[in-house]
KEMAR-681727 format. One record per residue (C-alpha): residue number from 1; residue in three letters; x, y, z. Coordinates in nm, 4 decimals. Each point is the difference from the previous one (the first is absolute). Layout:
residues N
<rec pos="NUM" code="ala" c1="X" c2="Y" c3="Z"/>
...
END
This chain:
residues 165
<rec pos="1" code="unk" c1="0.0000" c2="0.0000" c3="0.0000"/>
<rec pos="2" code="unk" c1="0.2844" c2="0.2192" c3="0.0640"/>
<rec pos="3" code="unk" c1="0.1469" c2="-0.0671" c3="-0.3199"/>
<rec pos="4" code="unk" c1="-0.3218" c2="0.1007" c3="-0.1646"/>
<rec pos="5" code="unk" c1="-0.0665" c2="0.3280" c3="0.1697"/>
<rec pos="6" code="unk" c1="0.3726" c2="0.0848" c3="-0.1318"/>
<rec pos="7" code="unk" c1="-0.0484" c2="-0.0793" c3="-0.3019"/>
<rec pos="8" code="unk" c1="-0.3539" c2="0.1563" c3="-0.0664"/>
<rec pos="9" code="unk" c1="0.1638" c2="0.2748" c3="0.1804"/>
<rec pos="10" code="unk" c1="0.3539" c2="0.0269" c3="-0.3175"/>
<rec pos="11" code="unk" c1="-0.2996" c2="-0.0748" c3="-0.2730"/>
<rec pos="12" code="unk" c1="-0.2614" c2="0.2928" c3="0.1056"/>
<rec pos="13" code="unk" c1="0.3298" c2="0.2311" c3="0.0370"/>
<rec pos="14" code="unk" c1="0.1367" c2="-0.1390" c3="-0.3160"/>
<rec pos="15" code="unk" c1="-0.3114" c2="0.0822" c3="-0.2264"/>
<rec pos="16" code="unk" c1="-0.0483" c2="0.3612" c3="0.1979"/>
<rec pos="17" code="unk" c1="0.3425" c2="0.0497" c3="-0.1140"/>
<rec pos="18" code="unk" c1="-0.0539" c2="-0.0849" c3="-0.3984"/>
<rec pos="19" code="unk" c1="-0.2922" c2="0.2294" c3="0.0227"/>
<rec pos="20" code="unk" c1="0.2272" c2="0.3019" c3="0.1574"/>
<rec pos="21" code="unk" c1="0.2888" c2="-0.1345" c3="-0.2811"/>
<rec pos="22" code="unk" c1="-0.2839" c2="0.0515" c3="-0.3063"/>
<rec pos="23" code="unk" c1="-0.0809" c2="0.3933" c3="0.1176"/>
<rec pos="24" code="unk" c1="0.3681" c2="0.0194" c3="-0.1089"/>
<rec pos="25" code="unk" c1="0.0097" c2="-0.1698" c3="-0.2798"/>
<rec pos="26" code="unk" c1="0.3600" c2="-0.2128" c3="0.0317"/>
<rec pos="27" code="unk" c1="0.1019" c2="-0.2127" c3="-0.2487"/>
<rec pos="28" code="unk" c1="-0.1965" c2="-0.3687" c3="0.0018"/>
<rec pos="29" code="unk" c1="0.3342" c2="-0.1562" c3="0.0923"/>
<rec pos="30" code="unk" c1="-0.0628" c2="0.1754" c3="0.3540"/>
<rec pos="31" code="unk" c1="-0.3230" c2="-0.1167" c3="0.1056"/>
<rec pos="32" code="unk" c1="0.1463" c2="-0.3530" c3="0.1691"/>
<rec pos="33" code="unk" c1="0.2757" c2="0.1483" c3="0.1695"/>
<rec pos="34" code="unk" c1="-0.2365" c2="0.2870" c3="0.1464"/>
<rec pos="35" code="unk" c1="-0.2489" c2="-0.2726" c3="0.1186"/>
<rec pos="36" code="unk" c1="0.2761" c2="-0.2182" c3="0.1635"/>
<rec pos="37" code="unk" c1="0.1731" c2="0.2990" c3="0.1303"/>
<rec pos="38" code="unk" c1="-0.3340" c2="0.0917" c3="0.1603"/>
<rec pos="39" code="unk" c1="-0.0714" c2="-0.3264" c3="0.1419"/>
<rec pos="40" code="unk" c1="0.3231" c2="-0.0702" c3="0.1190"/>
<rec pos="41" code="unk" c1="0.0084" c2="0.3505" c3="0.1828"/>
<rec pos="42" code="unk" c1="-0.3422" c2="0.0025" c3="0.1173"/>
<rec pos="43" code="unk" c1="0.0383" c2="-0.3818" c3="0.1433"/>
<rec pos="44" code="unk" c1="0.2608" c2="0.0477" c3="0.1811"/>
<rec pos="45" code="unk" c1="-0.1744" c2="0.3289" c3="0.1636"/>
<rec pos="46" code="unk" c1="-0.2911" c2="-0.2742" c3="0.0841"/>
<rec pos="47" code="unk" c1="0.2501" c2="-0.2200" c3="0.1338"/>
<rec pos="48" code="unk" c1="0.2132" c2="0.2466" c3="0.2296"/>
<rec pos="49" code="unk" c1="-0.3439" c2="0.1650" c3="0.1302"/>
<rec pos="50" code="unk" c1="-0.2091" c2="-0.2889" c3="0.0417"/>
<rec pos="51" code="unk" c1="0.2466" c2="-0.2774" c3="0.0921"/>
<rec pos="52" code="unk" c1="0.3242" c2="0.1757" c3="0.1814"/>
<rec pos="53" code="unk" c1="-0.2190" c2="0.2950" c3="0.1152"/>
<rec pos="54" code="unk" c1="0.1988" c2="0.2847" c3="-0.1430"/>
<rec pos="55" code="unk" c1="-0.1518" c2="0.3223" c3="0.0069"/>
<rec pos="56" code="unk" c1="-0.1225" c2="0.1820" c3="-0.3715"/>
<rec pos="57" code="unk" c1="0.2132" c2="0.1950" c3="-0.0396"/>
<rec pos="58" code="unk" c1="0.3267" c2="-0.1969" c3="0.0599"/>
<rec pos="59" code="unk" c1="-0.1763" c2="-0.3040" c3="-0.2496"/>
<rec pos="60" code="unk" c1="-0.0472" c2="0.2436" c3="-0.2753"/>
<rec pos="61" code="unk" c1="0.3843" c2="0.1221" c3="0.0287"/>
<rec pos="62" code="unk" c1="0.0883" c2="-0.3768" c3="-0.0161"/>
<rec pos="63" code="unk" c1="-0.2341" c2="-0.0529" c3="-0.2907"/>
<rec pos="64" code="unk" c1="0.0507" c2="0.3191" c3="-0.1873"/>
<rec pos="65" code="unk" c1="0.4030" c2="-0.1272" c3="0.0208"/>
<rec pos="66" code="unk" c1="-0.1044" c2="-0.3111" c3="-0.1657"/>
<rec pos="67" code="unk" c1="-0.2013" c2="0.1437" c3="-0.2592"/>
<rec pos="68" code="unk" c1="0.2966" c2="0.2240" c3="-0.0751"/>
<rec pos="69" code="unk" c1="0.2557" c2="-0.1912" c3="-0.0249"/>
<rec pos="70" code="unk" c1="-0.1755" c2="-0.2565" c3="-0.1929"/>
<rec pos="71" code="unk" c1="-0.1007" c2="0.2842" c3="-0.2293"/>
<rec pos="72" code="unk" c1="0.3794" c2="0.0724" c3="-0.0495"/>
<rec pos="73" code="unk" c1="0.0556" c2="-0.3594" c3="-0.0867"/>
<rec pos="74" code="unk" c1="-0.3219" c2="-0.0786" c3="-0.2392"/>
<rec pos="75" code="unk" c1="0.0501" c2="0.3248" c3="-0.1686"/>
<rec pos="76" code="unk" c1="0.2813" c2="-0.0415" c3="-0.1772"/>
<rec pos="77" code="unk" c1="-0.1876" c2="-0.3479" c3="-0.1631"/>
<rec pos="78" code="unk" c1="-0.3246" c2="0.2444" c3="-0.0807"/>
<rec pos="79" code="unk" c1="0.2564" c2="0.2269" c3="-0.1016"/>
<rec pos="80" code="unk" c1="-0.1289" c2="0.3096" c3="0.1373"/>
<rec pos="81" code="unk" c1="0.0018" c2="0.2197" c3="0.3011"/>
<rec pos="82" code="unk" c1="-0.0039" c2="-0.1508" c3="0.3679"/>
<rec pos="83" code="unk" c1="-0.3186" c2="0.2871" c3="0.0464"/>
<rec pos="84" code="unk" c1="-0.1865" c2="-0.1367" c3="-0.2507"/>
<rec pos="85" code="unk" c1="-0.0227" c2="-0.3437" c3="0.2317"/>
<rec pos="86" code="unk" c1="0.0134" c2="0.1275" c3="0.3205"/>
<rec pos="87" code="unk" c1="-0.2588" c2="0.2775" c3="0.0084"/>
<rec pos="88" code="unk" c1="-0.2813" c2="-0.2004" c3="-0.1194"/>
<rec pos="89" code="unk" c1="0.0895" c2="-0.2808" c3="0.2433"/>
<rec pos="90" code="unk" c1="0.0255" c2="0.2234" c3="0.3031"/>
<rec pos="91" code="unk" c1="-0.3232" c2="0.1492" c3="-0.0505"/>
<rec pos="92" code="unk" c1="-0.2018" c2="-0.2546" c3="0.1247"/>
<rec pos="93" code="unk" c1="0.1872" c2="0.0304" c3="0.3364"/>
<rec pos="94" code="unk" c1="-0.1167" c2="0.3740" c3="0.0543"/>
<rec pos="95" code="unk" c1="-0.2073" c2="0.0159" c3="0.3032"/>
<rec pos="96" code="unk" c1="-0.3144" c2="0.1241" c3="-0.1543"/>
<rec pos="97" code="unk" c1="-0.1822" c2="-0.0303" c3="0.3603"/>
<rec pos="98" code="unk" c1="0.2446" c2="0.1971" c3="0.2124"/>
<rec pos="99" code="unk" c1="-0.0320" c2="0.2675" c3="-0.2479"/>
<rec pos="100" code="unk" c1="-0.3963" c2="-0.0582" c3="-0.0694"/>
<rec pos="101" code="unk" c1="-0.0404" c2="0.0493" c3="0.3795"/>
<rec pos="102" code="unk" c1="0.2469" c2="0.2848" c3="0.0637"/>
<rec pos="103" code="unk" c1="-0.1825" c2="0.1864" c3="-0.2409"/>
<rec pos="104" code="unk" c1="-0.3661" c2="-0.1382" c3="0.1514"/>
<rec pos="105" code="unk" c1="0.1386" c2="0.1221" c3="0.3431"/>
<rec pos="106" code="unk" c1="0.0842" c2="0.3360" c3="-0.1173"/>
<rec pos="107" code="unk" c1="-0.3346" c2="0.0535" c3="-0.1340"/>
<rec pos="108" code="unk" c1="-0.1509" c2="-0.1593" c3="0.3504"/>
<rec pos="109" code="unk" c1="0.2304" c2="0.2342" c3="0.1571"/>
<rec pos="110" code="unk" c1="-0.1184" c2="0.3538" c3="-0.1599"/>
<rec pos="111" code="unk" c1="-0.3831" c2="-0.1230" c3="0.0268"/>
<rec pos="112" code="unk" c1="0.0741" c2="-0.0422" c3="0.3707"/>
<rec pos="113" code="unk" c1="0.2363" c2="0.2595" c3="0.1017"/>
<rec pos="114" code="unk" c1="-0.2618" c2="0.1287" c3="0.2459"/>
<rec pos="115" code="unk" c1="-0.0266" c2="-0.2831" c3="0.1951"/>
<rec pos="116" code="unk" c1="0.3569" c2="-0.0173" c3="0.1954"/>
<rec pos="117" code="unk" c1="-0.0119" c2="-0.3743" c3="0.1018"/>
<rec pos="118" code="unk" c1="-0.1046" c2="-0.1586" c3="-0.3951"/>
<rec pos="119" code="unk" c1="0.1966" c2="0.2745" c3="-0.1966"/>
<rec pos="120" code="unk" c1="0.3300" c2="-0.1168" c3="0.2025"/>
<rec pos="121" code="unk" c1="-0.0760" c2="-0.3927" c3="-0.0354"/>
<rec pos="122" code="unk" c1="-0.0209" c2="0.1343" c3="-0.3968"/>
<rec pos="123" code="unk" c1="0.3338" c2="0.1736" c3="0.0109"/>
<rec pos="124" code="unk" c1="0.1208" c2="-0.2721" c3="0.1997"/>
<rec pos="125" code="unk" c1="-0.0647" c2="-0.2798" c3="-0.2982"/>
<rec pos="126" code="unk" c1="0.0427" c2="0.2578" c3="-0.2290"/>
<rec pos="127" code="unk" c1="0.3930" c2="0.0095" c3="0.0845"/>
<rec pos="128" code="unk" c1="0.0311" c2="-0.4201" c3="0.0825"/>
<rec pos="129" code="unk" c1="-0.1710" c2="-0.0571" c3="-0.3645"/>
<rec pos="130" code="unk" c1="0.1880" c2="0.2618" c3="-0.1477"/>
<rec pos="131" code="unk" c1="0.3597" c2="-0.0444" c3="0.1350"/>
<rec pos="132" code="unk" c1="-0.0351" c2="-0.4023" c3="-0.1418"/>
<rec pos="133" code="unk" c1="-0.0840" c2="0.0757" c3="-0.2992"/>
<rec pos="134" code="unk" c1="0.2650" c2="0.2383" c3="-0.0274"/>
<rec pos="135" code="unk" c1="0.2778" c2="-0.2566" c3="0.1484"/>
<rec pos="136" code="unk" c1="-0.1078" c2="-0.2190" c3="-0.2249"/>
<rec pos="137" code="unk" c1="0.0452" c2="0.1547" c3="-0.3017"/>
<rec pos="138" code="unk" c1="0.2777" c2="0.1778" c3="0.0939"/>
<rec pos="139" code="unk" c1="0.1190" c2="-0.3567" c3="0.0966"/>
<rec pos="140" code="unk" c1="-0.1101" c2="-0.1377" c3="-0.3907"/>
<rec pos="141" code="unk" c1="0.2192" c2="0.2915" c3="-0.1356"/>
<rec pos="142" code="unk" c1="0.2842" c2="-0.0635" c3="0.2425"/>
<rec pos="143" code="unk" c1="-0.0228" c2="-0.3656" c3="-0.0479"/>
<rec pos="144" code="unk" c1="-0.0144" c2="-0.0002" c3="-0.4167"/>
<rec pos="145" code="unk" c1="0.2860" c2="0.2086" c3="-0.0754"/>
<rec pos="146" code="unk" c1="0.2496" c2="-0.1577" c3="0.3038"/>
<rec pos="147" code="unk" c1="0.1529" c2="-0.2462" c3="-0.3111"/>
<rec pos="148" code="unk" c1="0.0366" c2="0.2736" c3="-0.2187"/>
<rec pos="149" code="unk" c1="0.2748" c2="0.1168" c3="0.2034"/>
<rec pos="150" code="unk" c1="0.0470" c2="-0.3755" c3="0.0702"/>
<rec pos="151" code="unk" c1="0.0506" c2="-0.1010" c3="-0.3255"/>
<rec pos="152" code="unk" c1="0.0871" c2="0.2769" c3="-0.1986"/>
<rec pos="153" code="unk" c1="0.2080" c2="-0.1388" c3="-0.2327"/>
<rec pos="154" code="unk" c1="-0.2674" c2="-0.2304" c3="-0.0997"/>
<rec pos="155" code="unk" c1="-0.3054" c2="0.2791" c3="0.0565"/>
<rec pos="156" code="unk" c1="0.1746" c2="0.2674" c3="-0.2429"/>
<rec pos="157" code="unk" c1="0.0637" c2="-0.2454" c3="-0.3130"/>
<rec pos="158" code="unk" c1="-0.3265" c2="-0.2112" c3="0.0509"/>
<rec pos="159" code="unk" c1="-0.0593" c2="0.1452" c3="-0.4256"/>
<rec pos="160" code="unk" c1="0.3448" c2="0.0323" c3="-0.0726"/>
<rec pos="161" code="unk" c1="0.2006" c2="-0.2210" c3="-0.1630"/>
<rec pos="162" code="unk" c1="0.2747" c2="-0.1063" c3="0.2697"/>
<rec pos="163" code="unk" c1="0.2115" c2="-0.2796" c3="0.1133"/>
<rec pos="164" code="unk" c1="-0.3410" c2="-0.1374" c3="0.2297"/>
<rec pos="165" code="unk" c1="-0.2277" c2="-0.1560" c3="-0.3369"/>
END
């Protein structure tokens, strides 16, 4: 059953991934690697959240790492850019409801700011919901480009001809 849920878990994140991909239109070639990428990223996420208890935003540094350096490594077969993989396959990892509910707090917040007691309980989720979703994506961008500086050598000639085909 475990198995399952992680799997179900890389395929949903896979196909929400080909759909951010086709908004950008990248080259057919791309499409696999973007899904695996995604899956590979988002499962382990699943993994280090559900199974080792990690916190969210620590698992999405871990997982945007992964997806980055395997988008250094795949991109060079796709022969394009490493951002052309990796942003469509870190976009099912934003955390669409920290950010739905910051923004649901703030509006809770202004229709309550005369009553002391609910406006601060607002303000108070407002700036928990908001300072995760920030961490997190701060933690995506961190996490993505960390094997660009890893690997540069490889990163800077992924469509160059060099001594790496």
């Amino acid at each position: 059953m475990i198995a399952l849920d992680i799997i179900s878990d890389g395929i949903f994140a896979a196909v929400a991934a080909m759909g951010f991909g086709a908004i950008s239109d990248p080259p057919m070639r791309a499409f696999p690697y973007i899904a695996i990428l995604a899956a590979a990223g988002h499962a382990a996420r699943y993994c280090l959240m559900n199974f080792l208890g990690v916190d969210i935003v620590t698992a999405s540094l871990v997982a945007a790492f992964i997806i980055g350096t395997g988008s250094v490594w795949c991109g060079r077969k796709v022969f394009c850019p490493m951002t052309v993989l990796y942003i469509p396959a870190l976009l099912p990892m934003v955390p669409g409801t920290y950010a739905y509910k910051t923004v649901f707090s703030l509006i809770m917040f202004f229709q309550e700011i005369s009553s002391p007691g609910k406006g601060a309980g607002y303000l108070q989720e407002m700036i928990y919901n908001g300072a995760v979703s920030f961490s997190v994506l701060f933690m995506l961008a961190v996490g993505a480009t960390i094997p660009v500086f890893l690997l540069r050598e490889r990163a800077n000639s992924m469509t160059r001809g060099s001594r790496f085909l």
